[in-house]
Every structure is written in C-alpha cells, then in structure tokens.
C-alpha positions as CSV (number, residue, x, y, z in Angstrom):
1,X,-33.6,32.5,16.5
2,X,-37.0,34.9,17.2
3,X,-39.8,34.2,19.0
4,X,-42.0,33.4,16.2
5,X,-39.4,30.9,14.9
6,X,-39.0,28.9,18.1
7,X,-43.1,28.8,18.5
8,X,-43.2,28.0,14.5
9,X,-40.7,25.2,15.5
10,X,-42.7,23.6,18.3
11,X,-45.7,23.6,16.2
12,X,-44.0,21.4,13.8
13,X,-43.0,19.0,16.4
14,X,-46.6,18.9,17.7
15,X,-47.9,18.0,14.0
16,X,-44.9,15.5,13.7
17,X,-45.6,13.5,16.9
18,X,-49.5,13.2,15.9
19,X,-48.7,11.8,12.3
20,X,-46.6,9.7,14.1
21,X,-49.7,8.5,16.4
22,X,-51.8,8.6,13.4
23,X,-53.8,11.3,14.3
24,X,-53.0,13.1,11.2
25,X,-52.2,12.5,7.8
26,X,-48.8,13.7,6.3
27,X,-48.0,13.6,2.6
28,X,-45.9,10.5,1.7
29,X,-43.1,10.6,-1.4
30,X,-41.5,7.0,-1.9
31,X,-38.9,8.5,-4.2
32,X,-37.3,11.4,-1.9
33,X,-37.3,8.3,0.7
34,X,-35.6,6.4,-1.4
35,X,-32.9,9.0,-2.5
36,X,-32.0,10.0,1.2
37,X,-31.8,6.4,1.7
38,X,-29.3,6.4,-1.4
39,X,-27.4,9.6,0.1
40,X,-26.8,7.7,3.7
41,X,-25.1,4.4,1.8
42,X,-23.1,6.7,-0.8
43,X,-21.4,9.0,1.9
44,X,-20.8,6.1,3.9
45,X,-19.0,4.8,1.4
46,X,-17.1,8.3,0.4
47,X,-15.9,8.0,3.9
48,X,-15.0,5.1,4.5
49,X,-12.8,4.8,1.3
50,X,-11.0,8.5,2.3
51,X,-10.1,6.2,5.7
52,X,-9.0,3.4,3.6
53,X,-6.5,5.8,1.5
54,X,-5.6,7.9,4.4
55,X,-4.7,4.5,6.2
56,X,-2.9,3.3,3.3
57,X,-0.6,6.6,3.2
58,X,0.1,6.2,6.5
59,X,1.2,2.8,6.3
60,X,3.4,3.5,3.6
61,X,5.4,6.5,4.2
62,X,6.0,5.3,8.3
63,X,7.2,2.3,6.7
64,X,9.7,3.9,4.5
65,X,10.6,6.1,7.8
66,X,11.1,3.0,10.1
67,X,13.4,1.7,7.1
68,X,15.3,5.3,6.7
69,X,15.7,5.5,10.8
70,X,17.4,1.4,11.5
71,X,19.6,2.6,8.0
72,X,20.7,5.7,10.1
73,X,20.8,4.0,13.3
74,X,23.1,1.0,11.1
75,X,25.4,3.9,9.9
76,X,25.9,5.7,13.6
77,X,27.1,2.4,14.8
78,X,29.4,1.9,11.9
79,X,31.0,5.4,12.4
80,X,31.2,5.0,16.2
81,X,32.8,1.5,15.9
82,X,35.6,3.7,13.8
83,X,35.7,0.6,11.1
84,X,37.6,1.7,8.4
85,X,36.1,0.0,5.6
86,X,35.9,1.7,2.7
87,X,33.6,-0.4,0.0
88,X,30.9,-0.1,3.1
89,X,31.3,3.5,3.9
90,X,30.7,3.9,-0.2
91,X,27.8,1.8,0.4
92,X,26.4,3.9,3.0
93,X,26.8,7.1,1.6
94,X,25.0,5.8,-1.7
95,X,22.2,5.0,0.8
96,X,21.8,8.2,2.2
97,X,21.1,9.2,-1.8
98,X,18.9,6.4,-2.3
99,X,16.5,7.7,0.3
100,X,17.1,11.5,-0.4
101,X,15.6,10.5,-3.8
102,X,13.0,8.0,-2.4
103,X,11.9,11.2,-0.4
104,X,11.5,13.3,-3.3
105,X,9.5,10.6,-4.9
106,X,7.2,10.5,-2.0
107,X,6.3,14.0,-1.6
108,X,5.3,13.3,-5.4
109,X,3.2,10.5,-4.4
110,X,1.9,12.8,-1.5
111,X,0.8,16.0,-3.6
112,X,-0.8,13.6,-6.3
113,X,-2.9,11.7,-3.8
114,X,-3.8,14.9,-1.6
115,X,-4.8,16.7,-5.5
116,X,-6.6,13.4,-7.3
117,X,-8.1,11.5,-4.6
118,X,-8.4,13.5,-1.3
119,X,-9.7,16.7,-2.6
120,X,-12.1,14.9,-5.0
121,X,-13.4,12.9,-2.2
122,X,-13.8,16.3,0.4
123,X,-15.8,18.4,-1.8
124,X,-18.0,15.0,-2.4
125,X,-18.4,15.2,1.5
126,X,-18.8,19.1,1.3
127,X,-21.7,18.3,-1.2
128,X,-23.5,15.9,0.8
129,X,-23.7,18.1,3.8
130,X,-25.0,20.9,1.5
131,X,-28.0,18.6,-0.1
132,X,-28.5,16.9,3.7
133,X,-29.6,21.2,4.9
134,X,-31.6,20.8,1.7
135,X,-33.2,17.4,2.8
136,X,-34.0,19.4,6.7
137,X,-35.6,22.1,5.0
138,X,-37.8,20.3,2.8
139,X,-39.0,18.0,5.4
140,X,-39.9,21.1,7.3
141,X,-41.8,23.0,4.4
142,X,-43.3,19.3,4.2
143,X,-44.5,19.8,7.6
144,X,-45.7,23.4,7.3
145,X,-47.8,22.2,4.1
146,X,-49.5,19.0,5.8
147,X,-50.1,21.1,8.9
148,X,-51.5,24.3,6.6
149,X,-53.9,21.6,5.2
150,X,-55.2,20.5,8.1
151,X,-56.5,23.8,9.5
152,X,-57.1,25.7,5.9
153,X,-59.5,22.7,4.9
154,X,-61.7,24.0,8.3
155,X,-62.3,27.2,6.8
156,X,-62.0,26.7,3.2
157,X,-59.3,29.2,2.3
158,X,-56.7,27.9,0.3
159,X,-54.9,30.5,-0.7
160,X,-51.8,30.2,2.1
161,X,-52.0,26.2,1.1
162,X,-51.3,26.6,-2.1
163,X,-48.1,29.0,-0.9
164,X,-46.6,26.6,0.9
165,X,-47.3,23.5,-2.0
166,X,-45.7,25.4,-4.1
167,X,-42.6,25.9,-1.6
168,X,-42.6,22.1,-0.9
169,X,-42.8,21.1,-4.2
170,X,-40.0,23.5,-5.9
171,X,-37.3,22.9,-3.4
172,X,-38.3,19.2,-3.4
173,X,-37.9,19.2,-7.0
174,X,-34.7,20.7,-6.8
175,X,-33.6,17.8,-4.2
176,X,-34.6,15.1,-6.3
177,X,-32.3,16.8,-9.3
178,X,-29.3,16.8,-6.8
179,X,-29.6,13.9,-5.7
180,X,-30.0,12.1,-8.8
181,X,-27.3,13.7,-10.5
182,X,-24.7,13.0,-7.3
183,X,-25.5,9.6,-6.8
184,X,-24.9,8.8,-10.7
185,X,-21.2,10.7,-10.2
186,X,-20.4,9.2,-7.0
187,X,-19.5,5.8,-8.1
188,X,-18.0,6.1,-11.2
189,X,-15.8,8.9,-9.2
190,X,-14.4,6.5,-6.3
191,X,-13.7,3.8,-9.1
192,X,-11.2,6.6,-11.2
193,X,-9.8,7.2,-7.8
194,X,-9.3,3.8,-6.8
195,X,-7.3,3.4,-10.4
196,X,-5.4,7.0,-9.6
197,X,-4.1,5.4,-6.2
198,X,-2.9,1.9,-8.1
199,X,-1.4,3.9,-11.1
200,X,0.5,6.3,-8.5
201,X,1.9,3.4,-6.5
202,X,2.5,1.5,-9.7
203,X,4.4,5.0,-10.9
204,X,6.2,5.0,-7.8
205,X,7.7,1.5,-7.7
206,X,8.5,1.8,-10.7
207,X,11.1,4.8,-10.3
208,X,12.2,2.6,-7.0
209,X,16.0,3.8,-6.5
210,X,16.6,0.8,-3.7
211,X,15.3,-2.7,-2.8
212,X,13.5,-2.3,0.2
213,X,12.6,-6.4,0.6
214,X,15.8,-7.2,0.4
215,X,17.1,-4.5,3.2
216,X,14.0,-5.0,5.1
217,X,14.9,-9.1,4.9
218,X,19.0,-8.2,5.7
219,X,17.8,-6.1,8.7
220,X,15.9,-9.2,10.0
221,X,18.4,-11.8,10.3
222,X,21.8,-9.3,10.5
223,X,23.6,-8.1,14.1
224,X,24.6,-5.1,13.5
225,X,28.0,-5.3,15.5
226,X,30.8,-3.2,14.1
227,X,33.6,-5.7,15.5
228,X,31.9,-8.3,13.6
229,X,32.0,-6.3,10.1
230,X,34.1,-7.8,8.1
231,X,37.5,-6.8,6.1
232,X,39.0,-7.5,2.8
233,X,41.7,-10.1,3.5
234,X,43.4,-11.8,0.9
235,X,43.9,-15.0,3.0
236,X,40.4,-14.7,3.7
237,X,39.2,-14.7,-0.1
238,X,41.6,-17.9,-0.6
239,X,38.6,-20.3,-0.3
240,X,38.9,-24.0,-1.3
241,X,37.3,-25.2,-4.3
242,X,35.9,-28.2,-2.2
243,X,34.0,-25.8,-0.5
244,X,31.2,-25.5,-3.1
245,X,29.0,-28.1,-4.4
246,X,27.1,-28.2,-7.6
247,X,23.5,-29.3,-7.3
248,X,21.3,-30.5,-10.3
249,X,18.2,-28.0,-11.1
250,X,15.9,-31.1,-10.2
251,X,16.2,-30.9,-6.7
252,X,13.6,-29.0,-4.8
253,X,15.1,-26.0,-3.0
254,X,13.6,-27.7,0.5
255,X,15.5,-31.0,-0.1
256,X,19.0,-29.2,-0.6
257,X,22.4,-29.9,1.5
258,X,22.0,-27.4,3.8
259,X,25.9,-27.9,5.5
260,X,29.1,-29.6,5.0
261,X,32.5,-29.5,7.0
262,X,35.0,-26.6,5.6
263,X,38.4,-27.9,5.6
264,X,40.4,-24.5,6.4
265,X,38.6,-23.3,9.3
266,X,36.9,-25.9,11.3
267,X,33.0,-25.2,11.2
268,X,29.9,-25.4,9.5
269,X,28.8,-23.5,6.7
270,X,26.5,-23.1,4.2
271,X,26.4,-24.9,1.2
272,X,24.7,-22.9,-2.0
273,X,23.5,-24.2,-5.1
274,X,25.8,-24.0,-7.6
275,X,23.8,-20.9,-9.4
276,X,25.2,-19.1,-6.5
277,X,29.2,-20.4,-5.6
278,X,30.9,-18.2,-8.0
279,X,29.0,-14.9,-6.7
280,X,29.4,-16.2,-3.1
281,X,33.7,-16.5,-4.0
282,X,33.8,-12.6,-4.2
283,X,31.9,-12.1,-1.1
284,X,35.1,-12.4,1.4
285,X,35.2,-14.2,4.8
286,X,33.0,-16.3,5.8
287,X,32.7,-15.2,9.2
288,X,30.0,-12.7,9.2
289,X,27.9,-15.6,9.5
290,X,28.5,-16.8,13.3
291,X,26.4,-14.7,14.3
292,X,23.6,-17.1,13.0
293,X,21.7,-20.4,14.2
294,X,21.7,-23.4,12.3
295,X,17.8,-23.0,12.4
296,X,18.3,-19.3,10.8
297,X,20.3,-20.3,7.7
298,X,18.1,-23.4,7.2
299,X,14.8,-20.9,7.2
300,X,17.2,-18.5,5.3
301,X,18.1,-20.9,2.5
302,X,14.4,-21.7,1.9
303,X,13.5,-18.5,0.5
304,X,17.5,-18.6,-0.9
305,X,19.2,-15.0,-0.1
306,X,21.9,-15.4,2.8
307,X,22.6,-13.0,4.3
308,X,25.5,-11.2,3.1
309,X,29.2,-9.9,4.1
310,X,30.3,-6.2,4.0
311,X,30.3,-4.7,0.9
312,X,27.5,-6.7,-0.5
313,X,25.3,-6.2,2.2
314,X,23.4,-3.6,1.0
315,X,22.7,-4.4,-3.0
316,X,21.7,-1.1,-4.8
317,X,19.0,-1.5,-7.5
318,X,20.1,0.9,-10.5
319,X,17.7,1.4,-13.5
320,X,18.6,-0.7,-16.5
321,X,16.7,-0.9,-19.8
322,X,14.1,-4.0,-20.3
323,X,15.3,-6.5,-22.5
324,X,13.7,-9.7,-24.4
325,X,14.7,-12.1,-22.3
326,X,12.3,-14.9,-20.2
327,X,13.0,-17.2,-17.2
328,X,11.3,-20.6,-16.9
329,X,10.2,-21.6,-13.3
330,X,11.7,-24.6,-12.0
331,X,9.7,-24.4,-8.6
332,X,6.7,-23.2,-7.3
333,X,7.3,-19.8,-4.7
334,X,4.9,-17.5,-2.9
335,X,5.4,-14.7,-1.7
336,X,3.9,-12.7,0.7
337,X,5.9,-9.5,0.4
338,X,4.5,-7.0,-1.8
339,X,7.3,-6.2,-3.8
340,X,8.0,-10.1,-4.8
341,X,6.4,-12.1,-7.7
342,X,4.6,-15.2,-6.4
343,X,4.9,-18.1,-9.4
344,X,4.3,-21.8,-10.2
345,X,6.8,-24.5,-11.9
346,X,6.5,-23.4,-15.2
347,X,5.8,-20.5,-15.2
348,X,7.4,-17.6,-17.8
349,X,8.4,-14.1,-16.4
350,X,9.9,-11.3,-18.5
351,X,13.0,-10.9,-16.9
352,X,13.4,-6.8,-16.9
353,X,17.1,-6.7,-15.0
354,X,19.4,-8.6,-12.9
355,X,20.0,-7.3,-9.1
356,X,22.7,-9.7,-7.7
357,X,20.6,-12.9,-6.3
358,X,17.0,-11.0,-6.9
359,X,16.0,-10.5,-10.6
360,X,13.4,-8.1,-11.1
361,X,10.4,-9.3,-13.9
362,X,7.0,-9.1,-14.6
363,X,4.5,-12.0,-14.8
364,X,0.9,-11.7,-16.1
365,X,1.3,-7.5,-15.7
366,X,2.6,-7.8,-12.4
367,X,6.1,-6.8,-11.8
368,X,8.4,-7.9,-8.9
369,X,11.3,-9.4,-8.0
370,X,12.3,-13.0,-7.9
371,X,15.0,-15.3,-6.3
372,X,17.6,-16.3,-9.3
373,X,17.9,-20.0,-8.3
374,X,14.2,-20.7,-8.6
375,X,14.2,-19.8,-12.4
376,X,16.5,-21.0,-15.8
377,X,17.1,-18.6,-18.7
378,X,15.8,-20.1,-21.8
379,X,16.8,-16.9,-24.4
C-alpha cells in the first residue's frame, strides 16, 4: 500500500471515530443495513448446513467401514480357526461381494453429494465473500463522501462531492441488486439440496445389496469363536417335535414362554412362537447358543430375531420384485434403527419381500424392515 493510501486510510478512521462521538454527521441507509444484516444470517446458515452434510457423510461411510472391518476381522478368525465349513465359507465370500458392491454404491453417493450439494453450497460461500469486499468498499466510499462534505461545504466547491456521490451511490446500487437477488436464491437453494441429500440416501437404500441391522444386531450379541461354530450333523438336526410350542397371535410378544426343558440334551432353550419353529428346524444344533445369558435371549426375544447358527448367520438380502401383498399389525413396535419400520396394532404395511425373520415393506412412504411375528398376512 502507498503512502497516500495509508494517510487516506487514517483519515477515514479519524472521520469514523467522530461520527461515532457525534461530532459529525454520516449518511444513514436503513436498507443496505438491513441487507448486510440479511447476508450475516444467510451465510451462517450456508455453513452451518455444509457442516451438517459433511457430518452426515462422515457418519455414514465410517459406519459402513466399522461394519466392513469386524466382517473382515469375523472372516480372519474363521480362516485361522481352519473350520471347514463350507455353507459359511460360501456365506463369507458372498459377503466380500456384498460390500465390493456397497462400495461402488457409495462412491456414487459420494460424487453426487460432492456435484449437487457441496459444490452448490461453496460457490454460495465464494459469493458471499465477493459481495462482503463489495460491502468494505462502499462503506469506505461512504466515508470519503460524508468526510468530502464536511470540508467542501467550508468553501463552497462541490464539484469533488458530487464525484464521490456518485461513486457511493453506483456501487451501492449495485450492492443492493446483489444482495437482493442472492438472498431470494439462497433459500429456495438449501431446501433443493436438503431434498437431493434425502432422494440420494433414499436412492441408495434402495439398491441395498445386504442388511446391515440385522448384521450390525448379530455382531452385538454373537462370540465370534471358531470352536464354537457349528457343523452340519445329522444327529444334531434330529430335534424332537416337543421341543416347539405353538402360541396363539393374541399374546403379546412380552408375555411369551421365554424357556422350557429340552428332553435330548439337558438345558434350557428358547422357545419361539410358532411363526418361527419350522424355520428354526433347519437351523442345526442348538448349541451356538451357550454362549448366551438367560437375560440376553430374554432381551433378544423382545425385539424377536435370535441369534442364529452357522449358515444362517449372515442372511443376504437379494432384490425381488414388489408384489400386492399387505401385513396387518398385531402389536405395536418402535424402532430406533434407521433402517426398521416403527408401527402400531393395526396398522397395514405393503409387504415388498421376505428376508428370512425380517420382511422388508413400506408404511405411509416409508420403507423398512419389519420382524415377521409382529404382523399377519391378510392377501
């Protein structure tokens, strides 16, 4: 900066801090005020929602990279254990695909944010730095003009006022246009963007190749102990009939028989509703679950998915084709996972496709998935 710029500066300061002790009059405009006051609430808002989706992003995609590295760290332990069983080595491997494709979907969701939500909200940013040097130099030609004013009026010459008026008033003309016009845009531009980031989740889920609640759930209550994997033995799978009990629909799932002596092996088990016994038949031994608490399978059975033996311990969603068909809800549930559909007694979901003991549906828009024995196929 020159000489005569630093001394033009300090002159400016010297007018400011006597307007400020009322010593001299500056020129007052209620609607710039009012428009930089406008500018300050709209790019606090800009940024704080470009936190709120970088946040979001980063919740997600660690989330899905926790999940990928205790899947890894599940398959090490298998292959260093050296158990030979084959239906969950196939069940592994499929895994590995399922998250190769959930990858590819990611970088998807990535690109689309970072193109339709991020870039829009950075050049908003870009723009408000640009009219905030235009806000700096018209308070300053405001200055020079008030300050001009003062001393011109001494000597009547008006010529070098009128100069810097007509400085003032262009650029500040020019502001108010700005302004105006970005402020109008600004809002009805975070609300697209607010619908682009639920369509691309929606989009996403949508194309889900794997059910993460219910590995996430699995995970939870699961030891992963190769020794205590277990193997298909056909004295095993020779389970007795009095074993299973049927329970009416008009029992609440709380109020359910929980246990009851097995006659072949000596212990407690589980007792499912009868929705459930002729899956649970194919399952195998029984054994996988002494690894659990009597307090774990109660808290388990409440929100009904047990926790289940080799092969079907990892359930792969694949894609099937909606159909017609609706559930009534015999119970009330909620849910407080995001992929789940919370639901009162009575209820009617459009059942979309079967997944084992989750069905997936929608409910008022909102698709999720479901526990089976909460609900009764009525077409």
């Amino acid at each position: 900066m020159s000489l005569s710029g630093i001394l033009k500066g300090i002159e400016r300061k010297q007018f400011q801090i006597k307007t400020h002790l009322g010593l001299e009059n500056k020129t007052k405009d209620n609607e710039l005020s009012f428009l930089k006051e406008q500018l300050f609430l709209k790019e606090k808002k800009c940024r704080h929602f470009l936190t709120k989706v970088r946040k979001i992003c980063q919740y997600y995609f660690c989330e899905n990279k926790q999940t990928e590295k205790i899947f890894c760290s599940l398959r090490k332990i298998y292959v260093e254990g050296k158990n030979e069983v084959n239906s969950l080595t196939n069940t592994l491997n499929s895994l590995q695909k399922t998250f190769q494709l959930n990858k590819k979907e990611i970088t998807k969701m990535e690109k689309r944010i970072m193109n339709e939500v991020v870039t829009p909200l950075k050049e908003y940013l870009k723009q408000f730095k640009r009219i905030d040097k235009k806000i700096q130099e018209c308070h300053k030609r405001r200055i020079d003009m008030d300050r001009i004013k003062e001393n011109e009026q001494q000597i009547n010459v008006m010529t070098k006022l009128e100069d810097f008026k007509n400085k003032y008033e262009k650029l500040r003309d020019e502001l108010v246009f700005d302004l105006n016009h970005l402020l109008n845009n600004i809002d009805n531009s975070i609300e697209q963007m607010t619908t682009i980031m639920t369509t691309i989740f929606e989009d996403f889920y949508s194309k889900q190749y794997f059910n993460f609640s219910i590995f996430n759930n699995q995970i939870k209550y699961q030891t992963f102990n190769p020794s205590q994997l277990i193997t298909e033995d056909k004295e095993s799978m020779a389970h007795s009939n009095n074993i299973y009990t049927s329970i009416s629909n008009n029992s609440s799932p709380e109020n359910r028989q929980l246990r009851k002596k097995s006659s072949f092996c000596g212990r407690q088990i589980a007792v499912y509703p009868s929705t459930y016994s002729q899956q649970f038949k194919n399952y195998g031994n029984w054994s996988s679950l002494d690894c659990f608490h009597t307090d774990q399978i109660n808290q388990q059975l409440k929100k009904p998915i047990p926790p289940c033996p080799s092969k079907n311990l990892f359930p792969l969603i694949q894609y099937q084709p909606p159909n017609s068909s609706k559930v009534l809800c015999l119970f009330d549930y909620y849910s407080t996972d995001i992929l789940e559909l919370s639901f009162k007694r009575g209820d009617m979901i459009d059942l979309l496709r079967k997944d084992g003991l989750w069905w997936f549906g929608e409910l008022n828009g909102i698709k999720g998935y479901f526990p089976s024995n909460y609900v009764q196929i009525i077409n």
